[in-house]
C-alpha positions as a Markdown table, in Angstrom:
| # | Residue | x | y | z |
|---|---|---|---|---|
| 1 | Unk | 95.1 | 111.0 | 119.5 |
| 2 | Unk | 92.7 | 111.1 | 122.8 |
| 3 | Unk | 90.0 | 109.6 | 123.9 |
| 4 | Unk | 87.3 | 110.8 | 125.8 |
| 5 | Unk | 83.9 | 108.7 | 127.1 |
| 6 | Unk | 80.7 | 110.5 | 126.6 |
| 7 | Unk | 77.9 | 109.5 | 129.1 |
| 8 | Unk | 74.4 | 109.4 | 127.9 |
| 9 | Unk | 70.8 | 108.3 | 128.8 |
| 10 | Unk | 71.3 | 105.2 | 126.4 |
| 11 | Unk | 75.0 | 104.5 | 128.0 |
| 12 | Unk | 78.5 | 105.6 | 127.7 |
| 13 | Unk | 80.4 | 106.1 | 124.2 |
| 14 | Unk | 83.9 | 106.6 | 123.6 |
| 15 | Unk | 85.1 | 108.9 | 120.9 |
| 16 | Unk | 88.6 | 108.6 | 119.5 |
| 17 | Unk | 89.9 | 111.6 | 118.0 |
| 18 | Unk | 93.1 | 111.9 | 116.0 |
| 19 | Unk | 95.3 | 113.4 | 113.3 |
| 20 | Unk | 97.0 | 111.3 | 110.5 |
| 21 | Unk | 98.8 | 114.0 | 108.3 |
| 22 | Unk | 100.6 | 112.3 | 106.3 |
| 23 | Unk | 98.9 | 109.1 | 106.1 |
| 24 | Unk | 101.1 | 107.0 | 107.7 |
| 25 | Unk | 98.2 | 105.3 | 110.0 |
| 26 | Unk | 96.5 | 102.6 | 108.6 |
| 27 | Unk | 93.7 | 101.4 | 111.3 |
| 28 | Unk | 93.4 | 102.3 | 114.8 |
| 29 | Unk | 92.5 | 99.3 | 117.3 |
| 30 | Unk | 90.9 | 100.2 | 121.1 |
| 31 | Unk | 91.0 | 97.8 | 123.8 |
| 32 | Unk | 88.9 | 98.3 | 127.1 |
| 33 | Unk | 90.9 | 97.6 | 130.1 |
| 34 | Unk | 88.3 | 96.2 | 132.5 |
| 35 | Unk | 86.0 | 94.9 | 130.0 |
| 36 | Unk | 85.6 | 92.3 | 127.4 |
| 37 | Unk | 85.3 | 94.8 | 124.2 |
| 38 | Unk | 87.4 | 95.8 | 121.3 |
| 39 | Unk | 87.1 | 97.8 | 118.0 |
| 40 | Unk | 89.7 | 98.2 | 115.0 |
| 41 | Unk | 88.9 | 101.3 | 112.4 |
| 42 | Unk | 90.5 | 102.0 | 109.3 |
| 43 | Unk | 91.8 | 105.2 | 108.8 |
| 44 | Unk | 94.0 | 105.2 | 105.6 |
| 45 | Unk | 92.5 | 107.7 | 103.6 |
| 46 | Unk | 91.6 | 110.1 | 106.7 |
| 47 | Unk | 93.6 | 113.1 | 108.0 |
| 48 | Unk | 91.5 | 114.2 | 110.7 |
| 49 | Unk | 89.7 | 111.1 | 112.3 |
| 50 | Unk | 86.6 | 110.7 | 115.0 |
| 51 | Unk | 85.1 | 107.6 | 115.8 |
């Protein structure tokens, strides 16, 4: 998995992008370090994931 942050005129995004070959992920959660924020995505059924 990485992660990258992509700045743009309306603010910066951060893209996760990951493999899950065999299924064996279930959800992905990201924390930000030095701010208050926090996603979880679920990934189950995805090989190949970018969110």
């Amino acid at each position: 998995m990485s992660y990258q942050v992509i700045k743009t005129n309306h603010g910066n995004y951060g893209l996760l992008v990951g493999k899950n070959p065999d299924l064996h992920i279930e959800q992905i959660t990201a924390k930000l370090m030095y701010e208050e924020f926090s996603f979880t995505s679920n990934v189950s059924k995805e090989e190949a994931f970018l969110t």
